[in-house]
N, C-alpha and C positions, 0 to 999 in steps of 0.2 A: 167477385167474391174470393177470398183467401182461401186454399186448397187445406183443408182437414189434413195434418199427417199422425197416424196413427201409430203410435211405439209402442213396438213389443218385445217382450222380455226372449231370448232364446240361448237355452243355458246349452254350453258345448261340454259336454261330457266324454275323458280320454278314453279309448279303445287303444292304446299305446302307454309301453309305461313312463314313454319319455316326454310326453303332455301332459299338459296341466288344464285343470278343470277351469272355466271363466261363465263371467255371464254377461249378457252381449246386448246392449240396448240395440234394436235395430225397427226394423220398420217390414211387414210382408211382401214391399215390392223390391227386395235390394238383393241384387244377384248373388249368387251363392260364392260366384267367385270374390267379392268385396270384402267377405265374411271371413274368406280364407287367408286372405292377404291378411288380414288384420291378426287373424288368431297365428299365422305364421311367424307374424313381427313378434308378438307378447314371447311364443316358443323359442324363436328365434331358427327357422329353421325354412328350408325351401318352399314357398307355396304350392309347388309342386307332387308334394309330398305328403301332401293333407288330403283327402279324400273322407266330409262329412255326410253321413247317413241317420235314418231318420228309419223309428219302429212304428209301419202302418199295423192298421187290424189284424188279427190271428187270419190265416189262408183256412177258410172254413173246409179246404179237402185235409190239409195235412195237420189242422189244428194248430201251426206253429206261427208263432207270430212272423211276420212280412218286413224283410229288414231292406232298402234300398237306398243304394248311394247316390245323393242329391247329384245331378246334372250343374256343374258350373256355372254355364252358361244360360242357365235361367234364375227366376226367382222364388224368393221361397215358396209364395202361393203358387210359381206354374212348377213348381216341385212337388206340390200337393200339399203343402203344410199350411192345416186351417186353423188358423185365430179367431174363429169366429166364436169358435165353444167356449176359450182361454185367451189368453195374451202372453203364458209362458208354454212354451214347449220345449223339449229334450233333443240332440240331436245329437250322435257319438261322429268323435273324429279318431280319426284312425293316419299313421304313420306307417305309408305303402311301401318307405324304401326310397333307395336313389331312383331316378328315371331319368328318359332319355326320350325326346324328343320323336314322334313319331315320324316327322321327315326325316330326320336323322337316321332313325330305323332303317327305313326304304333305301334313301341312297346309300348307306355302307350293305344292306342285300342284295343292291342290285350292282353293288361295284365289284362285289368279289368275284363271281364269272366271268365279267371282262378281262379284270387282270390275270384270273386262273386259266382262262379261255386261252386267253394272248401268252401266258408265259410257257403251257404246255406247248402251245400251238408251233410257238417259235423257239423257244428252250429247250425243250425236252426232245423235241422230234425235229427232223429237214423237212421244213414245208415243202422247198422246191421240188419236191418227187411226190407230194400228195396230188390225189385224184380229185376231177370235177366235184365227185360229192364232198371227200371232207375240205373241199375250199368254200361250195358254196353252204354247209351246213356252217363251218365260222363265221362267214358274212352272216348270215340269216340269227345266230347269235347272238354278236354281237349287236345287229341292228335291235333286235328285240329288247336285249336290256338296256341298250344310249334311248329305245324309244320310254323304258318306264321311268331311265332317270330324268329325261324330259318330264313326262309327267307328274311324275313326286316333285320335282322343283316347280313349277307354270302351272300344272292343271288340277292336281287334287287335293280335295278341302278334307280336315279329317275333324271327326265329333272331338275326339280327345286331343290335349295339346302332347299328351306322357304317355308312357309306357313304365314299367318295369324295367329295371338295366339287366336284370338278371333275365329280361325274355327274349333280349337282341342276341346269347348266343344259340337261345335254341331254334328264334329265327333265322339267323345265319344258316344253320347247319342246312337247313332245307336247300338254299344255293348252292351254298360255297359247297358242300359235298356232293351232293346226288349231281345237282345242275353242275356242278364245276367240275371238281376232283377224279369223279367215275364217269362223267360222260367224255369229257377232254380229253383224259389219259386214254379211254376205248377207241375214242374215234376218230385220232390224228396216228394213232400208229399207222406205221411203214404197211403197206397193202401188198407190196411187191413179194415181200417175205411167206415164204410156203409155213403156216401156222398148222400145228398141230394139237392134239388133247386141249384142253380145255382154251388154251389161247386160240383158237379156231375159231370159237363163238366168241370170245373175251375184244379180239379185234377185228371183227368180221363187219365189216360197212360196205353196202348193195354197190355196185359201180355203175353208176344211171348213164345215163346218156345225155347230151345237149338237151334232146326233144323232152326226155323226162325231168328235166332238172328247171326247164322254162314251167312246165306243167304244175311242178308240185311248188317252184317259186312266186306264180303267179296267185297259185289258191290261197298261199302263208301270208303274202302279201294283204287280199282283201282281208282275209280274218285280222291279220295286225293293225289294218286299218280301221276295221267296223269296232276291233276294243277299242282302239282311240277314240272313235267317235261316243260311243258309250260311256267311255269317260268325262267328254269334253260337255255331255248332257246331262251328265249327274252335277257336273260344276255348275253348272246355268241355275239346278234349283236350287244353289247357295250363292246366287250372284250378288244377293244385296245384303250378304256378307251374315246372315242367318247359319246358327248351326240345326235349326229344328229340320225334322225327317217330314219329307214331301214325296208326295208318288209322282212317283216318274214313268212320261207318256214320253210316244212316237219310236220309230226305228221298232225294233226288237224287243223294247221293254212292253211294248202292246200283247206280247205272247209270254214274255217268263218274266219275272222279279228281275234279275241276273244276267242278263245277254255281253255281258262283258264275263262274265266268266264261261258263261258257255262256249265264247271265241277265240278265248286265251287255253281251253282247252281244248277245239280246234286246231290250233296254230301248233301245239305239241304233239297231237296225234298225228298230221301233219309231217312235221318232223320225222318223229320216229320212225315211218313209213318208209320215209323218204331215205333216209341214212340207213334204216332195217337193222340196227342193232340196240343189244339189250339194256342198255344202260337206257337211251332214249324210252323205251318201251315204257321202265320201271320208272323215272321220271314222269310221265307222263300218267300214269297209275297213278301215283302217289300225287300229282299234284292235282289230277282230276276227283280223284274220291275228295282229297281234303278241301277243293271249292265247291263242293255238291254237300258235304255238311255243314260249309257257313251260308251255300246256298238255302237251304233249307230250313237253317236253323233264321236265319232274317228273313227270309219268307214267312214266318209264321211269328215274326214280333210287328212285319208291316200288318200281317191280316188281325194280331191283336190289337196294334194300335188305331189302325183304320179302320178296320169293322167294316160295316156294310159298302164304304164308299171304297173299298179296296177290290178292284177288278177282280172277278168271281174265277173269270177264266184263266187267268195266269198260273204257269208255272212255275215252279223256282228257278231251275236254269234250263232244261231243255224245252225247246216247246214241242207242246202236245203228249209231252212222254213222263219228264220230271219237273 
């Protein structure tokens, strides 16, 4: 038998005033990114840079109609858009701006530490007169972010191909400042030097000992490992090259949503222990509150989208506690 293909009208209506209104024969199983391509050529303009949405029913709490931006990588129907009722429906396209690559993203955030690490480390200050800690606090740096730039390149898959250009500097700053600028310049200063007022505490880094320095290298270690692995598991439930969201079993994901952010904020507190000054401290704040509210905040879009089949007992990132 000859397969029935059903054509349906879907008219692209601009949310931009530098698009143009079209109307688009197309068919309910034709991915949204096909649509885009095409409505980008008519524009002339990055596909990139199109981001189409669709007005579901009014949210019967806030009475306001339900605006959502269609998923690329699906089709119109697993976007929710039904022809069953019509054969035309509306859908606003919108011009987000330049963007920039989400790999791209990560490795220029993860590159700036290294080189700010590396040029204060050896620039700014005479390594040769630093102490057991702030040698092994560089090493343990370093290794940390050559392990995310591995991962950004070889291990992790991401839902979006873009970003915003304008969100890689305020990306950046999270690195290249806290992690880079104020912790580097803190904690390769001269230790020899008798500091006073406020440079007291500004260069003050613990002076450990061999046995302490195996101790706290040895625990950073597993934590930098166990995030790896938690990474390396999150890629397997996209191994067959799928971007849809799958719950992810075994290791640590059995107890929280997030076990890779609970070990990457491990591996900081860790740290800042370890070295015992404030820049680490406040780094480690800061990067711990801010994965505890994306922890939280995807913790409760997997328990939206999963619903009952969504592990009852899970926390978002710590187990038992958060």
């Amino acid at each position: 038998m000859c397969k029935i293909i059903t054509m349906v009208n879907l008219l692209i209506t601009p949310r931009s005033k530098n698009l143009k209104k079209i109307n688009c024969d197309t068919e309910p199983n034709t991915r949204v990114q096909a649509i885009i391509n095409a409505y980008a050529k008519v524009n002339n303009i990055n596909p990139n840079r199109v981001k189409l949405s669709y007005a579901f029913d009014d949210d019967p709490k806030t009475k306001k109609q339900v605006r959502k931006t269609l998923k690329n990588f699906e089709t119109l129907e697993e976007n929710g858009l039904d022809f069953t009722q019509t054969d035309t429906l509306t859908v606003g396209a919108k011009d987000v701006g330049p963007q920039i690559g989400w790999r791209l993203v990560y490795f220029i955030e993860y590159l700036g530490p290294v080189l700010i690490h590396s040029l204060i480390y050896y620039g700014l200050y005479n390594p040769t007169y630093n102490t057991l800690t702030q040698k092994a606090a560089y090493i343990m740096t370093l290794l940390h972010y050559l392990k995310r730039e591995y991962e950004t390149l070889f291990v992790h898959l991401f839902s979006a191909d873009t970003m915003p250009l304008s969100y890689l500097f305020r990306n950046c700053g999270h690195y290249w400042i806290f992690n880079g600028l104020l912790m580097a310049y803190s904690m390769y200063a001269p230790q020899s030097v008798e500091y006073t007022g406020y440079k007291k505490i500004l260069f003050h880094v613990e002076d450990r000992t061999v046995d302490q320095t195996e101790i706290f290298a040895t625990l950073w270690v597993l934590c930098a490992i166990s995030n790896f692995y938690c990474h390396w598991l999150l890629r397997q439930l996209r191994s067959d090259g799928s971007r849809e969201h799958k719950i992810p079993h075994g290791f640590l994901f059995e107890y929280v949503s997030f076990p890779n952010y609970f070990f990457e904020s491990l591996c900081w507190l860790i740290f800042a222990i370890y070295v015992n000054n404030w820049s680490a401290y406040l780094f480690y704040v800061i990067g711990t509150g801010t994965m505890m509210d994306w922890a939280i905040k995807k913790h409760h879009k997997y328990i939206k989208e999963f619903g009952d089949k969504y592990p009852k007992g899970r926390k978002a990132m710590i187990p038992f506690i958060f």
